[in-house]
C-alpha positions in Angstrom: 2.7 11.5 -15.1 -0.4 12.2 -16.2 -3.7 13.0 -14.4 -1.1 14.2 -11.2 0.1 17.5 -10.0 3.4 16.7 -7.9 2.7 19.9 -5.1 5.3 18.7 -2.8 8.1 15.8 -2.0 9.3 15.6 1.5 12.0 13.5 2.7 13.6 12.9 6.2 16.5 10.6 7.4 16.7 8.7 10.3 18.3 10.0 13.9 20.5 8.0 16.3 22.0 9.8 19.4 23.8 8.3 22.1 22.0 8.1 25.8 24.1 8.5 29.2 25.6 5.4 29.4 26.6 4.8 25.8 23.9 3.4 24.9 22.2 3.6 21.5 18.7 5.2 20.8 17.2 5.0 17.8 13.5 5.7 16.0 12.3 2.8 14.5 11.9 2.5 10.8 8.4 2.8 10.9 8.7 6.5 13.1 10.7 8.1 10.5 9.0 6.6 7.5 5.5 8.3 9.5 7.5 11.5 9.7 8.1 12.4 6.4 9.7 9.6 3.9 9.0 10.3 0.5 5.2 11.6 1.0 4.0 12.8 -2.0 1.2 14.8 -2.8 -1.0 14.8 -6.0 -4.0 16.0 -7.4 -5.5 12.2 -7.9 -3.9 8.9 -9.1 -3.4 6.9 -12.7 -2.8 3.5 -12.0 -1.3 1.2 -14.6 -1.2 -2.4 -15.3 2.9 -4.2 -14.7 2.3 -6.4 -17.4 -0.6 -5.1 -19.7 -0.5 -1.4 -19.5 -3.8 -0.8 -21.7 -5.3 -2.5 -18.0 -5.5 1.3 -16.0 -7.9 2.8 -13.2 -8.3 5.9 -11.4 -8.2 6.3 -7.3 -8.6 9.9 -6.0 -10.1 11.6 -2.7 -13.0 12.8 -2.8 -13.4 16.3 -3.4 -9.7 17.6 -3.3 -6.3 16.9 -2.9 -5.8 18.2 0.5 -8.6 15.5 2.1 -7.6 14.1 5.0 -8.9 10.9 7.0 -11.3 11.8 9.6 -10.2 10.7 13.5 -12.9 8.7 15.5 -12.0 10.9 18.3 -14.6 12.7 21.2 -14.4 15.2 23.8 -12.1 18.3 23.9 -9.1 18.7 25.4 -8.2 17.8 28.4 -10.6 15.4 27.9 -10.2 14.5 24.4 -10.1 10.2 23.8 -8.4 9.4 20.9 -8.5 5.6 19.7 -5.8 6.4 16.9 -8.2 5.3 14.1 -9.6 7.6 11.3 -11.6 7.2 8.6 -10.5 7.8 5.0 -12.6 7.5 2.1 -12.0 7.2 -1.9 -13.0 6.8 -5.5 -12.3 3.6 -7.6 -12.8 3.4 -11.2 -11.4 0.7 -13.7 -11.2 2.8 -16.4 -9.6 0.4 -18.4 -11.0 0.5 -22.9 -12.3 -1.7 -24.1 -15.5 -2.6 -27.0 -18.8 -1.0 -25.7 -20.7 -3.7 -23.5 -17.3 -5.4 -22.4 -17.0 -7.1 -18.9 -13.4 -7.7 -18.9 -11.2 -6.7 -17.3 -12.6 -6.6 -14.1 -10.8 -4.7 -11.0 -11.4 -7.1 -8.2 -8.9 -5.4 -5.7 -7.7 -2.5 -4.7 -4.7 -1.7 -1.6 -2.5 0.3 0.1 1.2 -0.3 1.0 1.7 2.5 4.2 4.4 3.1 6.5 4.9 0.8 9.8 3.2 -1.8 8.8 -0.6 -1.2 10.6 -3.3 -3.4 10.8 -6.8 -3.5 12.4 -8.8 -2.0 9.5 -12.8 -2.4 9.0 -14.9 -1.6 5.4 -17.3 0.8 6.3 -18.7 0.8 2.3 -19.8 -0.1 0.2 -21.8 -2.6 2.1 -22.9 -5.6 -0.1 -21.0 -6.2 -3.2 -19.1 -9.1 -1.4 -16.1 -6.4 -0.5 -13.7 -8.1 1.9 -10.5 -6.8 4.2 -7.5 -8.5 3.6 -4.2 -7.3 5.2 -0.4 -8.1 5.3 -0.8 -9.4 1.8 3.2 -10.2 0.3 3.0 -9.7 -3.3 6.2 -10.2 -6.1 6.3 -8.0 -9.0 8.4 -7.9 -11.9 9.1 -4.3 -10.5 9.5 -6.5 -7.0 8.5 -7.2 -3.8 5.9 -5.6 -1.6 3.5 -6.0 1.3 -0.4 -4.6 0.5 -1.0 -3.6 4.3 -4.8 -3.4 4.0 -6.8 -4.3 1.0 -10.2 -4.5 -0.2 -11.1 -7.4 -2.1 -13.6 -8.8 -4.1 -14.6 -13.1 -3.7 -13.3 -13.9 -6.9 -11.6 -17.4 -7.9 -8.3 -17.4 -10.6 -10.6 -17.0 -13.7 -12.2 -13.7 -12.2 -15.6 -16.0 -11.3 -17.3 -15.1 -7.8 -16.5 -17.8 -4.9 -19.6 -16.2 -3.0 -23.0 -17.2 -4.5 -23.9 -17.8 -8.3 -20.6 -17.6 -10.1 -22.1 -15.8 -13.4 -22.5 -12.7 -11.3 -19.1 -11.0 -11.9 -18.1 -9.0 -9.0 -15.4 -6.2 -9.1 -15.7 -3.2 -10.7 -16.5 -3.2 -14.7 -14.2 -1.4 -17.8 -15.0 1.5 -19.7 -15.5 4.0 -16.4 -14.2 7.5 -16.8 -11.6 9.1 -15.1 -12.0 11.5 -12.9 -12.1 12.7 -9.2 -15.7 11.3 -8.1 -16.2 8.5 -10.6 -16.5 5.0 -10.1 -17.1 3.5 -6.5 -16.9 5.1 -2.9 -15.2 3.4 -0.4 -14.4 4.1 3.1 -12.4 1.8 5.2 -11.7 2.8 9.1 -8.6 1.9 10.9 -5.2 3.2 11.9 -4.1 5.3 9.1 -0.7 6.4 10.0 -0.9 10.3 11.3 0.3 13.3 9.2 -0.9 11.3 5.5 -3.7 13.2 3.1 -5.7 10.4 2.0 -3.6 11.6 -1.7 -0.5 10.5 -0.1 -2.2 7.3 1.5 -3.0 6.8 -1.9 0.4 7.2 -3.5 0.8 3.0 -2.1 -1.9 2.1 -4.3 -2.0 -1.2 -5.8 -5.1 -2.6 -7.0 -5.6 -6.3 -9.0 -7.3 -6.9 -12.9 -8.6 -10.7 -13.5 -8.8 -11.3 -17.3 -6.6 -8.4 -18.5 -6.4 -10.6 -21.8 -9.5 -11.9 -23.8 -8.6 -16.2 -24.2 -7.9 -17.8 -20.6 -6.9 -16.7 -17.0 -5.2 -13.7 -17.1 -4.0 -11.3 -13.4 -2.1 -8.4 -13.1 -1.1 -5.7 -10.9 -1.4 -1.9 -11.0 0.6 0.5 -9.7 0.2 4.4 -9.5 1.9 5.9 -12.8 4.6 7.3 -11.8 8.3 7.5 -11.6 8.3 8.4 -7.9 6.2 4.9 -7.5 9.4 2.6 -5.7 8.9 -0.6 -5.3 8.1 -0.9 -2.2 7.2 2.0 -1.2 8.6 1.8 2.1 11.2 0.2 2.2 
């Protein structure tokens, strides 16, 4: 597993109880996957390409492992208003090797798969770049099937070219970055983040997207976090 520190793994089942009448109460899915299924935490993220594995990046908080997304809340209690959103911020780098001066492969995606299945997020940055929300994306994997609940992608057509002005500017993120918490590029994306989640754990349903992973013709894969606690999906 490298570039992670497992610190903790935390797992909780579901609960069903009867009411007065006989009938049946139960959390749904989504409660008990926000209370504590399989969260994870680590010291930052290797990701790794399904079906080229020399394609990797790097995804990590920003200054430690115990970040946490930041409520857009006001007031103090009893008059605290809540909206349920936060903010959470990380690092992307593509630090996939390749020759000195290479352009390929390009990360034009990056994602989250989180528990319950929100929606409703907004890029805060970068601004520019021609970064775009996508959510409720259904993907199939050779490691199988999962649902990217908000990503941030890049206008890009099949062969990696951009679909939003000249296509010879190449928009994702370049090779040859270096790992490392702080390298790469910032984003920040607002919405409802599910409660209780460092941004390490949010980041633990990483997925991000290479175009041109090999040198002659159109060429996608997917990346996953490194790891052998990385199911498929994550939330099942």
């Amino acid at each position: 597993m490298s570039e992670t520190d497992s610190e903790s793994l935390v797992a909780a089942g579901g609960l069903e109880r009867q009411d007065g009448e006989g009938g049946r109460l139960r959390r749904s899915a989504a409660r008990r996957l926000e209370v504590g299924f399989s969260l994870i935490a680590v010291s930052a993220h290797t990701v790794r390409g399904i079906g080229e594995p020399s394609a990797t990046a790097f995804v990590g908080s920003p200054t430690t492992a115990s970040d946490r997304p930041v409520p857009i809340a006001w007031g103090t209690a009893p008059n605290r208003f809540d909206q349920g959103s936060s903010v959470a911020c990380f690092f992307v780098a593509n630090t996939t090797m390749r020759s000195e001066g290479a352009e390929w492969p390009r990360l034009t995606a990056v994602g989250f798969e989180l528990p319950g299945a929100p929606s409703g997020f907004t890029l805060l940055a970068p601004q520019g770049g021609g970064w775009e929300i996508d959510e409720q994306v259904a993907l199939a994997t050779s490691r199988g099937s999962l649902t990217v609940d908000v990503a941030i992608v890049a206008p890009v057509n099949p062969m990696g070219r951009s679909t939003s002005g000249d296509p010879r500017h190449l928009r994702g993120l370049p090779p040859n970055q270096p790992a490392g918490r702080g390298n790469g590029t910032p984003f920040c994306i607002a919405g409802p983040f599910p409660a209780g989640l460092s941004i390490e754990q949010i980041i633990n349903g990483v997925v991000v997207q290479f175009h041109n992973v090999q040198p002659h013709g159109p060429s996608i894969d997917l990346g996953l976090w490194d790891s052998p606690m990385r199911a498929v999906p994550l939330y099942p």
